[in-house]
C-alpha positions as CSV (number, residue, x, y, z in Angstrom):
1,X,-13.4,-23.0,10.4
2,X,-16.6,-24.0,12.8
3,X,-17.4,-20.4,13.8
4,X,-18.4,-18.6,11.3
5,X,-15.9,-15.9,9.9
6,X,-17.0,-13.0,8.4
7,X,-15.9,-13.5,4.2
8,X,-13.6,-11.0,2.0
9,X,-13.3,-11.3,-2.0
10,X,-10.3,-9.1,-2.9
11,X,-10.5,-7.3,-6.3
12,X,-7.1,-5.8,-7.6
13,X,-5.3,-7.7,-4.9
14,X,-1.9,-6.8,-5.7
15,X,0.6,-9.0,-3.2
16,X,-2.3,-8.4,-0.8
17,X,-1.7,-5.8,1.8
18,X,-5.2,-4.5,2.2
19,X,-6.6,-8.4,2.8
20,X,-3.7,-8.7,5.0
21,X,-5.2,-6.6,7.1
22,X,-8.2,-8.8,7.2
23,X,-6.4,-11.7,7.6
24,X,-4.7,-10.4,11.0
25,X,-8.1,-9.2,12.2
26,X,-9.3,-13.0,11.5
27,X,-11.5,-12.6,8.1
28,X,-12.2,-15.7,5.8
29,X,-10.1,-14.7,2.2
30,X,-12.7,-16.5,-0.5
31,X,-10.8,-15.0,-3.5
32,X,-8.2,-12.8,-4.6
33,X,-8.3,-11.3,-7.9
34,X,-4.9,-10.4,-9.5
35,X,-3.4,-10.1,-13.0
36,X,0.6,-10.1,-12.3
37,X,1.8,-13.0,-11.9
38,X,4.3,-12.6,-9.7
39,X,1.8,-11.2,-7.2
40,X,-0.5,-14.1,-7.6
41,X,2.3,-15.8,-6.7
42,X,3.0,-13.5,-3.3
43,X,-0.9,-14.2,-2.2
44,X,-0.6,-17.7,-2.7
45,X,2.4,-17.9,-0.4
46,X,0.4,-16.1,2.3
47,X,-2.4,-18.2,1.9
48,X,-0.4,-21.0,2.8
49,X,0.8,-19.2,5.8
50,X,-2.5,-18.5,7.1
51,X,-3.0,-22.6,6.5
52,X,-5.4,-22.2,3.8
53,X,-5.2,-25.3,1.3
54,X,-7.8,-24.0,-1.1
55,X,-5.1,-21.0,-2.6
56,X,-5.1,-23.0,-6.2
57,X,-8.9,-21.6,-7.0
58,X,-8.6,-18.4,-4.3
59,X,-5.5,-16.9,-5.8
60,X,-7.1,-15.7,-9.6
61,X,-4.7,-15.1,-11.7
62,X,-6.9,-12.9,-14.6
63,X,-7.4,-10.2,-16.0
64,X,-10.3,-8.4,-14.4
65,X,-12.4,-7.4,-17.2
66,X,-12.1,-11.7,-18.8
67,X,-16.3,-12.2,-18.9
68,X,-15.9,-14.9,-17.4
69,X,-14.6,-13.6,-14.2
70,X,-17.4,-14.0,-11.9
71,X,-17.4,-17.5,-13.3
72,X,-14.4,-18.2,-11.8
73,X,-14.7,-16.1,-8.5
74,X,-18.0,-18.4,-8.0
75,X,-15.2,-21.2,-8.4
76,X,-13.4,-20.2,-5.3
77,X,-16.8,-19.0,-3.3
78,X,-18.5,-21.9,-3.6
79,X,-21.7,-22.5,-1.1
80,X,-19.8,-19.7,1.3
81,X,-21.8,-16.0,1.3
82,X,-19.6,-12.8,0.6
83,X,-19.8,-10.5,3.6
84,X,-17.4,-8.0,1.7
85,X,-15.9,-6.7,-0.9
86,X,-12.4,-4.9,-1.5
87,X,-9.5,-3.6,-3.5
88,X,-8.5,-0.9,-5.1
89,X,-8.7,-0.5,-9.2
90,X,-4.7,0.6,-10.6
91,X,-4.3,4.2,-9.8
92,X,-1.6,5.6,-12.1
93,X,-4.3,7.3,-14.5
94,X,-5.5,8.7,-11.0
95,X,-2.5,9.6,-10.1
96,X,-0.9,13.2,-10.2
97,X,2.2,11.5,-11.4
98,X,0.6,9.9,-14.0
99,X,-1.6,12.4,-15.3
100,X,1.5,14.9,-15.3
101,X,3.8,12.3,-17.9
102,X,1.1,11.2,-19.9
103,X,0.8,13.8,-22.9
104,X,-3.0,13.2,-23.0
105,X,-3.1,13.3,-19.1
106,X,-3.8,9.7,-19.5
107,X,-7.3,10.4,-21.3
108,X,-6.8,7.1,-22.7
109,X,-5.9,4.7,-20.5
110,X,-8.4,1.9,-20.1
111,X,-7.5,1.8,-16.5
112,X,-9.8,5.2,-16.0
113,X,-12.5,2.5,-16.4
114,X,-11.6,-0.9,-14.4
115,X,-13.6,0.6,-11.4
116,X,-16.7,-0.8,-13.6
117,X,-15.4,-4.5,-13.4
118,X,-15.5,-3.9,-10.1
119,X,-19.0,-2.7,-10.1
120,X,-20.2,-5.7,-11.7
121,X,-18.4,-8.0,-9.4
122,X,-20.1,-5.5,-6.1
123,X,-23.6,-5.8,-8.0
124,X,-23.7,-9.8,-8.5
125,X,-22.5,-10.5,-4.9
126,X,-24.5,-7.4,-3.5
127,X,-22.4,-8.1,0.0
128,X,-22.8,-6.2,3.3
129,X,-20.1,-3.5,2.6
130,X,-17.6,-2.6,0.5
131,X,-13.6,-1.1,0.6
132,X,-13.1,0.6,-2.9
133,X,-9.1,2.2,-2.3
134,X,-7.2,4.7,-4.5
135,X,-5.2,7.7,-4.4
136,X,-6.7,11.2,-3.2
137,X,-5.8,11.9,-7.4
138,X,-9.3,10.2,-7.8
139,X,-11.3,13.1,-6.6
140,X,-9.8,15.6,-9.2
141,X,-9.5,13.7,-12.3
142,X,-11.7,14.1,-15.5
143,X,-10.3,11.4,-18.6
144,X,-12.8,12.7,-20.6
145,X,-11.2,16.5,-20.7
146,X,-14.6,17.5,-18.8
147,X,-16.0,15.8,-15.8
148,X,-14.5,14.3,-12.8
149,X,-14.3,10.1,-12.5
150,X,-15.1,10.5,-9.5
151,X,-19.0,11.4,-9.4
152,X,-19.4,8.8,-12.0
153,X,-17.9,6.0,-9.8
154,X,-20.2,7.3,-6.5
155,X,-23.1,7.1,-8.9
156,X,-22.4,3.7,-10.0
157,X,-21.2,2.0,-6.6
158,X,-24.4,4.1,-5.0
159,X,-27.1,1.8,-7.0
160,X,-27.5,-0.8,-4.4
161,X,-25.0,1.1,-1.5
162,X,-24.8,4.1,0.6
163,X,-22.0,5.9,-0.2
164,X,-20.8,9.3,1.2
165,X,-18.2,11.5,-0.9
166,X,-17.3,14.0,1.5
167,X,-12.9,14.5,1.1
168,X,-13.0,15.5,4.8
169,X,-14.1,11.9,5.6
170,X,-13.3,9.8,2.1
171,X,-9.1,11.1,2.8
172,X,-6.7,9.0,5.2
173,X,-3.4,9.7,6.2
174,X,-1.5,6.3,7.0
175,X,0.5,7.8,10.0
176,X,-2.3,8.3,11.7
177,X,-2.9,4.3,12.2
178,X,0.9,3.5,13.1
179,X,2.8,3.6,9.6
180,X,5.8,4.8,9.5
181,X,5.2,6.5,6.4
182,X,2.8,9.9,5.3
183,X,0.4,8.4,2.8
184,X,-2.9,9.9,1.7
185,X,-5.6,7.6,0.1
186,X,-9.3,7.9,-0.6
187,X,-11.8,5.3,1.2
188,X,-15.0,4.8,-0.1
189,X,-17.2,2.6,2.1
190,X,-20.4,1.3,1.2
191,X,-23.1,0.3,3.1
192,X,-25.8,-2.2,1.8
193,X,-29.1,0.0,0.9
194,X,-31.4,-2.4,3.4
195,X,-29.1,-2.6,6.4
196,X,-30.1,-0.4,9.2
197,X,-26.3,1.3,9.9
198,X,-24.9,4.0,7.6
199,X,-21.4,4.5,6.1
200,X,-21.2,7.8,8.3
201,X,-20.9,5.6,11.8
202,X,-18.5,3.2,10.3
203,X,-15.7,6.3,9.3
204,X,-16.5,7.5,12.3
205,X,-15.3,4.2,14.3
206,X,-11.7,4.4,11.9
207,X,-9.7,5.3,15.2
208,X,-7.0,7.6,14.4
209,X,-4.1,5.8,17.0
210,X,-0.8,8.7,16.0
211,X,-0.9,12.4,15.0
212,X,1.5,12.9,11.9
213,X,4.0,16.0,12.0
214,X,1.4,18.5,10.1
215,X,-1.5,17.9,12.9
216,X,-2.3,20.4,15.4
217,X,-4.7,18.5,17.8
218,X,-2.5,16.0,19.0
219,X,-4.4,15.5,22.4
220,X,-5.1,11.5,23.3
221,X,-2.9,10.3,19.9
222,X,1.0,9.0,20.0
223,X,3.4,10.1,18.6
224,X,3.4,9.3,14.8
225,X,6.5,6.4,14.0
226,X,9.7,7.5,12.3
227,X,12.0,5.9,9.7
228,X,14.6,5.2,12.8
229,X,11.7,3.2,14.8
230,X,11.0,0.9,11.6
231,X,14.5,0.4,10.1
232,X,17.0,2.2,12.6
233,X,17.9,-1.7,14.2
234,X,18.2,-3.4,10.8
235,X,21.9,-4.7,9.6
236,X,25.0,-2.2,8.0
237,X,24.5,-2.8,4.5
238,X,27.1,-0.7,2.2
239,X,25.8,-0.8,-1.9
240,X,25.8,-4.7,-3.3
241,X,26.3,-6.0,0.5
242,X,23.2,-8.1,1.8
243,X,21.4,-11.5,1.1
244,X,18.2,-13.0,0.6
245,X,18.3,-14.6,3.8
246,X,20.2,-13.7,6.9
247,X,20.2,-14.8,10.7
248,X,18.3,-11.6,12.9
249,X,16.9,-11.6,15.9
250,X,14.6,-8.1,15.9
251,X,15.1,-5.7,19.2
252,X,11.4,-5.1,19.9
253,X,12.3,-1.7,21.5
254,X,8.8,-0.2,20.6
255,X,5.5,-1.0,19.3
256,X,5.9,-1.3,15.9
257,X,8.4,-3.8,15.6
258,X,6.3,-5.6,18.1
259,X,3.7,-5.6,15.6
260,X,5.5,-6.8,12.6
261,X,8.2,-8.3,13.9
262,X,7.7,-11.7,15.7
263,X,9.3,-12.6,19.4
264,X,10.5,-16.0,18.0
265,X,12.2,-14.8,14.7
266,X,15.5,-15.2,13.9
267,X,15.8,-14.6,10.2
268,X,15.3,-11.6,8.2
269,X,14.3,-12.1,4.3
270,X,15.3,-9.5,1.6
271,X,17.3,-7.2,3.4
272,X,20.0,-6.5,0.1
273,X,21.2,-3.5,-1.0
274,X,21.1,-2.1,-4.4
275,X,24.9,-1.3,-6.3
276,X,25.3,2.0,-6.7
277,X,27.7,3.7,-8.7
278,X,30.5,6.5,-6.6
279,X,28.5,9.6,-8.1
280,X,25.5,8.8,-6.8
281,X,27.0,7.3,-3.8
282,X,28.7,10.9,-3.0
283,X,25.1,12.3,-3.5
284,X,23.6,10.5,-1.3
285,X,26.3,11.5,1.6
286,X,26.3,15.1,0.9
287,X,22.1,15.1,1.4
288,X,22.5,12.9,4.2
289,X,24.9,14.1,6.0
290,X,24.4,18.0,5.4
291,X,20.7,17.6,5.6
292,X,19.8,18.5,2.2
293,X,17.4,18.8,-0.2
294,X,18.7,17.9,-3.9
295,X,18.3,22.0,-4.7
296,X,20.8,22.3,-1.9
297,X,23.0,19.6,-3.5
298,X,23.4,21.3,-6.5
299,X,23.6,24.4,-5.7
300,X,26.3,23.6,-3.1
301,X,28.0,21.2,-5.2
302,X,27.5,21.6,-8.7
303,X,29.7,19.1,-9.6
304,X,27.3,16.7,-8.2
305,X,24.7,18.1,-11.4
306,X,23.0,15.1,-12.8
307,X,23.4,14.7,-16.6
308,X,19.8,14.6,-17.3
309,X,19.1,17.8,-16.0
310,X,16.1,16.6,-13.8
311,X,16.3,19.4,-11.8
312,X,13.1,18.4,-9.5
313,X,13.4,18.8,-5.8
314,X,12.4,15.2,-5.3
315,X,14.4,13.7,-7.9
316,X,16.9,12.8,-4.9
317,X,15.2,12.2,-1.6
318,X,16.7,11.3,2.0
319,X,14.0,9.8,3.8
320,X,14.9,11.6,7.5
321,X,15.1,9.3,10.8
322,X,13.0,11.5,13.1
323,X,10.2,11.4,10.9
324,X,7.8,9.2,8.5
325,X,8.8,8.4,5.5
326,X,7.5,9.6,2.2
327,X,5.0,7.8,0.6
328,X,6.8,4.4,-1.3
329,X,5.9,4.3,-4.4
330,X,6.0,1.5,-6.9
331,X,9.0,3.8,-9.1
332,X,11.0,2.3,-6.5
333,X,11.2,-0.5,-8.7
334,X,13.6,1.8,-11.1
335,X,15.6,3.2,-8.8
336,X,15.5,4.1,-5.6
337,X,16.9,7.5,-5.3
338,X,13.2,8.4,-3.9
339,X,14.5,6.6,-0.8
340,X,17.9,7.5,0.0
341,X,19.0,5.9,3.4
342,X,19.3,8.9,6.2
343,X,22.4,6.9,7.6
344,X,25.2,8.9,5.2
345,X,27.5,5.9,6.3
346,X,25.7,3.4,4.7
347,X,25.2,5.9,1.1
348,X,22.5,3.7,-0.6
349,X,18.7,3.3,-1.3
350,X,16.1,1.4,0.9
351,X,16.3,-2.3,0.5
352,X,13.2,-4.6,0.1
353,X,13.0,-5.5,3.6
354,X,13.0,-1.9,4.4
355,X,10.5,-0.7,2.1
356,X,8.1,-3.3,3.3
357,X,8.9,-2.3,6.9
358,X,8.1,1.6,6.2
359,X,4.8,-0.1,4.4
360,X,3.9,-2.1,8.0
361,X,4.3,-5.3,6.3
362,X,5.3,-8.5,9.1
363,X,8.9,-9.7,8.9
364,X,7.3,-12.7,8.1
365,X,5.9,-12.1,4.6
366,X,7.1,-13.1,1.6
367,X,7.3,-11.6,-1.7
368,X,8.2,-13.3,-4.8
369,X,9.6,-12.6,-7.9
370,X,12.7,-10.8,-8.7
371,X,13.7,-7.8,-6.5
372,X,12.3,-5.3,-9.2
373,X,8.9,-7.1,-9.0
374,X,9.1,-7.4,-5.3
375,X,9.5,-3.5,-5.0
376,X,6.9,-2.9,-7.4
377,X,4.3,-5.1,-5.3
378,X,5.2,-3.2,-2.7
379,X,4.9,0.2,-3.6
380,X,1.6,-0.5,-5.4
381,X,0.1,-2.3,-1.7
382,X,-2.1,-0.5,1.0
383,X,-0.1,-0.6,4.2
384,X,-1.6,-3.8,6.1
385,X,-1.4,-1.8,9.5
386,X,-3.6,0.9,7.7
387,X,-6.2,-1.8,6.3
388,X,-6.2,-3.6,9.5
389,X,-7.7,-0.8,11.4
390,X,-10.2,-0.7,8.9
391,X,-10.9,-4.3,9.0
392,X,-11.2,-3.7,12.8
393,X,-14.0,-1.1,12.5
394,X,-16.5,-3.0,10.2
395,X,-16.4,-5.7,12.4
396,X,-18.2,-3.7,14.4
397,X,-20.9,-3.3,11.8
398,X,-20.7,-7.5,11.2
């Protein structure tokens, strides 16, 4: 590496979508810090595909709030200087979702307060900038009954950093960068006290690329990308058909496959369908095919009723083909009735492949781990499309 790259430390890694943002916009990885295992495993494998050969010491497998954890980041630093910092602490006790199954509205949940071991790590590297990413549930929730997270975590991250908490400016929508998927999460950026730019210019350099279906002003933005232009070309797959590896040359009809997808590749990895049984199989074709909700499934076919009486509207989802999908989330890892295929031929769930396609990541990647652990990495992963825009705008400031 003779020029010198600007340097990421990755807190909360997860399989590593936000650094592989980073990566594709060229960044040095010095460390990822990551407590499941089978996700340590997914950023080593990446490593080695961006040719690093130092992943045994970069890829930390710990828990976060272990005092010795800058200890062992310094490991994997080494003489090199630590341009940024990002990640994203867990978000379920941030989460809506969370809050709303959790009888205390997750009051309790040491994860409220992982943000801190991230302020630590911020404070003893005192980089440039920083990327701290988490659900838009962040800027409502109080775990103490009475006052928000929120304010607490701008105060703490604010001691050596400008930070700005403004939701007008703090909230993105991934569709607006090229995923093929509505997803709203909060961005703080900091901004090292004595540096002469402010965190203001740096949102401001974000480029929205696509308007999503709810914008107005569309002028000088294209067309947000639909379910159909991420997974419309990928192989029939009927419940239980599929395996782990199969020969697939891509079509490259638009621009996002010619982002993820590679010109020379002629495999496709993880592209297996769940087993379903014929209820839910007969589900899935009525919604698909009729266009329905689940509230229009059972009120049009009442023998379709689920036993457990879930009687949500998104208990059952079709993700549609002329939009973006719905955001993935890491439940898919249960089941996937979130994610019902629009094609009412095929009458199944998203596969692996297919879930990492609607999150932007590359053909190419690798997840490891059983298929319940691969779709829990991905639903709990920042879209790498998303965090490489972001990655492209601080270089500006670098």
């Amino acid at each position: 590496m003779k020029n010198k790259k600007i340097t990421f430390v990755d807190l909360f890694a997860g399989c590593g979508g936000l650094s592989e943002g980073f990566y594709q916009e060229g960044y040095q990885a010095l460390a990822h810090v990551e407590i499941n295992h089978t996700a340590c495993q997914t950023l080593t494998e990446r490593m080695k595909y961006y040719n690093y050969t130092n992943y045994d010491k970069a890829v930390i497998e710990e828990d976060i709030t272990n005092p010795n954890i800058i200890e062992k980041i310094n490991t994997a630093v080494g003489k090199n200087s630590v341009d940024i910092i990002i990640g994203g602490p867990p978000c379920q006790s941030f989460s809506s979702a969370g809050r709303a199954k959790d009888d205390n509205g997750m009051k309790n949940d040491p994860r409220n307060y992982l943000f801190e071991s991230y302020v630590k790590i911020l404070n003893y590297y005192k980089p440039k900038l920083f990327v701290f990413e988490n659900v838009t549930g962040i800027l409502t929730a109080k775990p103490d009954g009475k006052n928000k997270i929120i304010n607490k975590i701008i105060d703490e991250l604010g001691k050596n950093y400008k930070v700005i908490l403004n939701p007008e400016i703090n909230v993105f929508n991934t569709a607006n960068y090229g995923v093929p998927q509505i997803r709203k999460r909060v961005i703080l950026l900091g901004v090292r006290k004595d540096l002469s730019y402010t965190p203001e210019q740096i949102y401001k350099s974000i480029n929205k690329t696509h308007y999503d279906p709810d914008m107005e002003n569309t002028a000088g933005l294209k067309k947000y990308v639909t379910v159909k232009d991420a997974i419309g070309e990928l192989p029939f797959l009927e419940p239980g058909q599929g395996q782990s590896k199969v020969n697939f040359k891509p079509s490259l009809t638009n621009d996002f496959l010619k982002y993820i997808c590679s010109p020379c590749q002629d495999t496709l990895l993880d592209h297996v369908a769940r087993n379903h049984n014929e209820l839910d199989r007969e589900r899935y074709r009525e919604m698909s095919k009729n266009h329905w909700t689940f509230e229009d499934l059972l009120r049009n076919r009442p023998d379709l009723q689920h036993p457990k009486k879930r009687v949500f509207n998104n208990s059952y989802t079709v993700q549609w083909y002329d939009l973006p999908s719905k955001t993935i989330l890491a439940h898919i890892h249960k089941d996937g009735n979130l994610f019902i295929h629009p094609d009412y031929n095929q009458a199944r769930t998203f596969t692996v492949r297919e879930a990492a396609r609607i999150q932007s990541f590359p053909d190419d990647f690798v997840f490891c781990g059983p298929r319940s652990e691969q779709y829990k990495q991905i639903g709990n992963a920042v879209p790498p499309l998303f965090a490489r825009a972001i990655a492209k705008a601080l270089k500006n400031f670098l």
